[in-house]
C-alpha atoms as a printed R data frame, in Angstrom:
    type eleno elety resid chain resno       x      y      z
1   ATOM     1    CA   UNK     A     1  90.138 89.341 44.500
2   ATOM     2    CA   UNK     A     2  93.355 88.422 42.632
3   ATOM     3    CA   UNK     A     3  95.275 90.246 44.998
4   ATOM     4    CA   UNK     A     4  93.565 87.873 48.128
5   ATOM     5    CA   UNK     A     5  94.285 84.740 46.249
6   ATOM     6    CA   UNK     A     6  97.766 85.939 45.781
7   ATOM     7    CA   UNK     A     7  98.540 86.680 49.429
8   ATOM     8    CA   UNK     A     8  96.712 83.191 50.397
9   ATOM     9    CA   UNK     A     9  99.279 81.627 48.157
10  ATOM    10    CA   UNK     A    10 102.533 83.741 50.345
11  ATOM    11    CA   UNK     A    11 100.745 83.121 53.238
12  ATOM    12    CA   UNK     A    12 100.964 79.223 52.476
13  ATOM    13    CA   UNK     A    13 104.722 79.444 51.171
14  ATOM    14    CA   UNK     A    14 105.670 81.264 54.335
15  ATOM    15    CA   UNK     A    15 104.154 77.890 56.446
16  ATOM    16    CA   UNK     A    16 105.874 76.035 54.805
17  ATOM    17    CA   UNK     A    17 108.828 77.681 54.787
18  ATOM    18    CA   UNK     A    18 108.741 77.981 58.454
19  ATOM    19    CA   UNK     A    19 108.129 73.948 58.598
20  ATOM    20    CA   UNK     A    20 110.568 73.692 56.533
21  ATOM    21    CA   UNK     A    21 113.081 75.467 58.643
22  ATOM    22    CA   UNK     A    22 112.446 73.379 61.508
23  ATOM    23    CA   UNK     A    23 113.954 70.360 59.440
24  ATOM    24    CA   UNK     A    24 117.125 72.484 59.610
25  ATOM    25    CA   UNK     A    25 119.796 69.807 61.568
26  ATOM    26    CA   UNK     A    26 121.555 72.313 64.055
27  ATOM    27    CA   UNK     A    27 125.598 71.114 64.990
28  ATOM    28    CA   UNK     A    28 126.696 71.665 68.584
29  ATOM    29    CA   UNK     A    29 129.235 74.156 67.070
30  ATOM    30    CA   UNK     A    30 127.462 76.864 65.643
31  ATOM    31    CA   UNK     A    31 126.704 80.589 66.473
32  ATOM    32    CA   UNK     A    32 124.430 82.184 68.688
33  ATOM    33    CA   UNK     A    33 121.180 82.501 66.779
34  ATOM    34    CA   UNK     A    34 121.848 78.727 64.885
35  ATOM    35    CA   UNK     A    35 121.110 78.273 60.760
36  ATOM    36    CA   UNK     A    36 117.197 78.389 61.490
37  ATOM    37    CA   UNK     A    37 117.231 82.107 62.343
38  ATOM    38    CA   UNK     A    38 117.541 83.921 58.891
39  ATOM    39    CA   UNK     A    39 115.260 81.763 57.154
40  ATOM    40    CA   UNK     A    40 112.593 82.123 59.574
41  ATOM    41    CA   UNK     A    41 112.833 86.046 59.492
42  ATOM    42    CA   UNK     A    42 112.405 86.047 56.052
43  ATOM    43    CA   UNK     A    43 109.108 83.879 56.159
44  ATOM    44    CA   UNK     A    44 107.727 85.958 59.138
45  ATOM    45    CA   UNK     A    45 108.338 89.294 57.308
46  ATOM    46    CA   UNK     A    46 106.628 87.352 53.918
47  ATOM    47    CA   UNK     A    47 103.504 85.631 56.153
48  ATOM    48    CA   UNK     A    48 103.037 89.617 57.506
49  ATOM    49    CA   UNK     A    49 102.965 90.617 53.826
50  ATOM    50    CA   UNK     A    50 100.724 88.469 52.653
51  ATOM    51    CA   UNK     A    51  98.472 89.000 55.674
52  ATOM    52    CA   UNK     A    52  97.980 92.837 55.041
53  ATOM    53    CA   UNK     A    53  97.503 92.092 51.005
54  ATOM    54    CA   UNK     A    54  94.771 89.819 52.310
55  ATOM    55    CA   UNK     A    55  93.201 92.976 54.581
56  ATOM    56    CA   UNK     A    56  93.513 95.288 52.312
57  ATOM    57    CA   UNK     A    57  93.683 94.483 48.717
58  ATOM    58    CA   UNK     A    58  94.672 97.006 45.605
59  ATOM    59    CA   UNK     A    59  91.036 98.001 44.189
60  ATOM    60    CA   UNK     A    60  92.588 98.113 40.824
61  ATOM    61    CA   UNK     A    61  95.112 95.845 40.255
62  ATOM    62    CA   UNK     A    62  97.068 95.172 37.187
63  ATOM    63    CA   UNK     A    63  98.663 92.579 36.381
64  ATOM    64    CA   UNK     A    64 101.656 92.234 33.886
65  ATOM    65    CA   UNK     A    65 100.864 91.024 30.140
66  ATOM    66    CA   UNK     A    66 101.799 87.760 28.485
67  ATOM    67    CA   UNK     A    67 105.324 88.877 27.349
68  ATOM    68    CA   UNK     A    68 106.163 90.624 31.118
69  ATOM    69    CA   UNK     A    69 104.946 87.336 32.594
70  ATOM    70    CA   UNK     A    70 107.119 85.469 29.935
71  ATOM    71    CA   UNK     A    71 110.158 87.369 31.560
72  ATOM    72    CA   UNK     A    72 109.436 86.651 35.081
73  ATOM    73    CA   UNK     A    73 108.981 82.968 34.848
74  ATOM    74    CA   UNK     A    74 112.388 83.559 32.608
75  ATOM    75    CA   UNK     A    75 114.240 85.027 35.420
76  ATOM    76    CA   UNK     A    76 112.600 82.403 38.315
77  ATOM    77    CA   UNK     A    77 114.183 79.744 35.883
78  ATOM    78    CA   UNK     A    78 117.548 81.154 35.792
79  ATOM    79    CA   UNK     A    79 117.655 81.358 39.457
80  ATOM    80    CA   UNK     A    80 116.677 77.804 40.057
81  ATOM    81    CA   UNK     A    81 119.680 76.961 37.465
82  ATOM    82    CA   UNK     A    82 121.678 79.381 39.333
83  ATOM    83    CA   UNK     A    83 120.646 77.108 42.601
84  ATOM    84    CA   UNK     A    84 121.375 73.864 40.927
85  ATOM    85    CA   UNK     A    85 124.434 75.223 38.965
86  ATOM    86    CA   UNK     A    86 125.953 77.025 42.308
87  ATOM    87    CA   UNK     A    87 127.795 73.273 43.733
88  ATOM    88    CA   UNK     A    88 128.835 72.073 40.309
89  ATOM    89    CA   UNK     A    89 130.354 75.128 38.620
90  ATOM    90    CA   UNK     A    90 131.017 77.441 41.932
91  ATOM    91    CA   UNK     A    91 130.156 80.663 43.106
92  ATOM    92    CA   UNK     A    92 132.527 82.403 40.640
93  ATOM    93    CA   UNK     A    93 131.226 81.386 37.693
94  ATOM    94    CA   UNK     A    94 127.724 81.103 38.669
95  ATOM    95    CA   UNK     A    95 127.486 84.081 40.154
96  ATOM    96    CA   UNK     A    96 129.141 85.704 36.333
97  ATOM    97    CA   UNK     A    97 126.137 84.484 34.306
98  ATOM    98    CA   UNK     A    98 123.127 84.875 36.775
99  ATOM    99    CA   UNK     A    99 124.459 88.909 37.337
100 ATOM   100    CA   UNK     A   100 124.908 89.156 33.370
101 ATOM   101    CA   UNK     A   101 121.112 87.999 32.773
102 ATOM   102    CA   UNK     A   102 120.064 90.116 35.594
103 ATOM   103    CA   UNK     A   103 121.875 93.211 34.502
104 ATOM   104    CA   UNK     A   104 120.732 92.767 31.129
105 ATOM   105    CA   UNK     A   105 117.140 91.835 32.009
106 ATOM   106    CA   UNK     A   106 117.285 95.460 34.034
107 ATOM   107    CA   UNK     A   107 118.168 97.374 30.681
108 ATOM   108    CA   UNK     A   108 121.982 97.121 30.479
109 ATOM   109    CA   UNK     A   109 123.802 96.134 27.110
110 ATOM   110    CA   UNK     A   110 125.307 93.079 26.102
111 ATOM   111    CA   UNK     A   111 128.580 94.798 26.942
112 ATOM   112    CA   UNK     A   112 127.328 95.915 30.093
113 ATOM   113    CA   UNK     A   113 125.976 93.080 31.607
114 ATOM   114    CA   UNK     A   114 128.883 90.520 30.940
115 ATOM   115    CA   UNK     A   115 131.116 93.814 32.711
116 ATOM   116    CA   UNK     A   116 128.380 94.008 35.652
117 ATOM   117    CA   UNK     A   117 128.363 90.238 35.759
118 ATOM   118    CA   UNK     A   118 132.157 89.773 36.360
119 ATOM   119    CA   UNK     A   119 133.027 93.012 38.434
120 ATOM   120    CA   UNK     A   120 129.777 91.762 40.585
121 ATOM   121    CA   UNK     A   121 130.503 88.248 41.558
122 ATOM   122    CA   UNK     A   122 134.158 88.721 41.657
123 ATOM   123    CA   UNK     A   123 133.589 91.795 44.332
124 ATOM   124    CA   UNK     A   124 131.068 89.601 46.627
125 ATOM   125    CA   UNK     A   125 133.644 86.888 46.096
126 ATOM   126    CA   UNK     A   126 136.326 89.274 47.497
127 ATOM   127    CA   UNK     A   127 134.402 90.705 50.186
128 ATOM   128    CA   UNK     A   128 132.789 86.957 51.417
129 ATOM   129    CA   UNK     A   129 135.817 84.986 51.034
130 ATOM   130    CA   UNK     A   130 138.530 87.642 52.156
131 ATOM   131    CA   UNK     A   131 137.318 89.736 54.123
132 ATOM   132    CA   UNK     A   132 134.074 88.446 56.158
133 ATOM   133    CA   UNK     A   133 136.204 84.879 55.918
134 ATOM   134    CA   UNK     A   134 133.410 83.011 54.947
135 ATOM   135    CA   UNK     A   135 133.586 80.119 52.630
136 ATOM   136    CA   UNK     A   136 131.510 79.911 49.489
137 ATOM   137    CA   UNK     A   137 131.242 77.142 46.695
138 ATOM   138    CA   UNK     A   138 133.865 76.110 45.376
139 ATOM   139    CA   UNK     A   139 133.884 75.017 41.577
140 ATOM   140    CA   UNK     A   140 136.627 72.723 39.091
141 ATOM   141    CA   UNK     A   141 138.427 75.660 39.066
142 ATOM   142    CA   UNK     A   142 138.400 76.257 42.950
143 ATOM   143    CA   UNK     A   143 136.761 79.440 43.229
């Protein structure tokens, strides 16, 4: 049952996501598929999800314990700072500390994860800004 109630509740977020989407203020100079088309795959693919968890539920399911749960709603929260903290401190730097919790949150060392977390956002930083020429948030420090 918990895995119905579950795919009810991605089945709602992917409505409104799609409503959502249709607030989306289109420019008359923009490309072919327009900022509405990425966001609206993703909620299609998550409402088709949900929609086969609701047909045909795990018989068994099991569900994380207290301290599992406790690291989840940890790592939502540091990607709705990283959301918040993206305009105000930049991709850069952003990018540094939400990699490093990741990394170490995925069994790295402390070492490790402040390496992974600086190779990794200043590579996509490269490769977005550089190469694809696409502009990304600019911080204080302007990158």
């Amino acid at each position: 049952m918990s895995d119905r109630i579950f795919g009810g509740i991605v089945l709602t977020v992917s409505f409104l996501m799609m409503w959502a989407t249709t607030l989306i203020e289109e420019s008359f100079i923009q490309d072919p598929l327009g900022p509405k088309a990425f966001p609206l795959v993703i909620a299609a693919v998550m409402a088709l999800a949900a929609v086969a968890l609701m047909i045909k539920p795990d018989a068994n399911p099991e569900w994380p314990d207290l301290r599992k749960m406790a690291e989840l709603v940890a790592t939502v929260g540091v990607l709705v700072a990283y959301a918040q903290l993206l305009p105000v401190v930049g991709f850069v730097v952003a990018t540094m500390f939400v990699t490093a919790f990741l990394c170490w949150r995925l069994g790295a060392s402390a070492r490790q994860s402040v390496q992974g977390g600086v190779l990794i956002a200043l590579g996509v930083y490269a490769l977005f800004q550089h190469v694809l020429g696409l502009n990304l948030a600019r911080g204080p420090w302007g990158f």
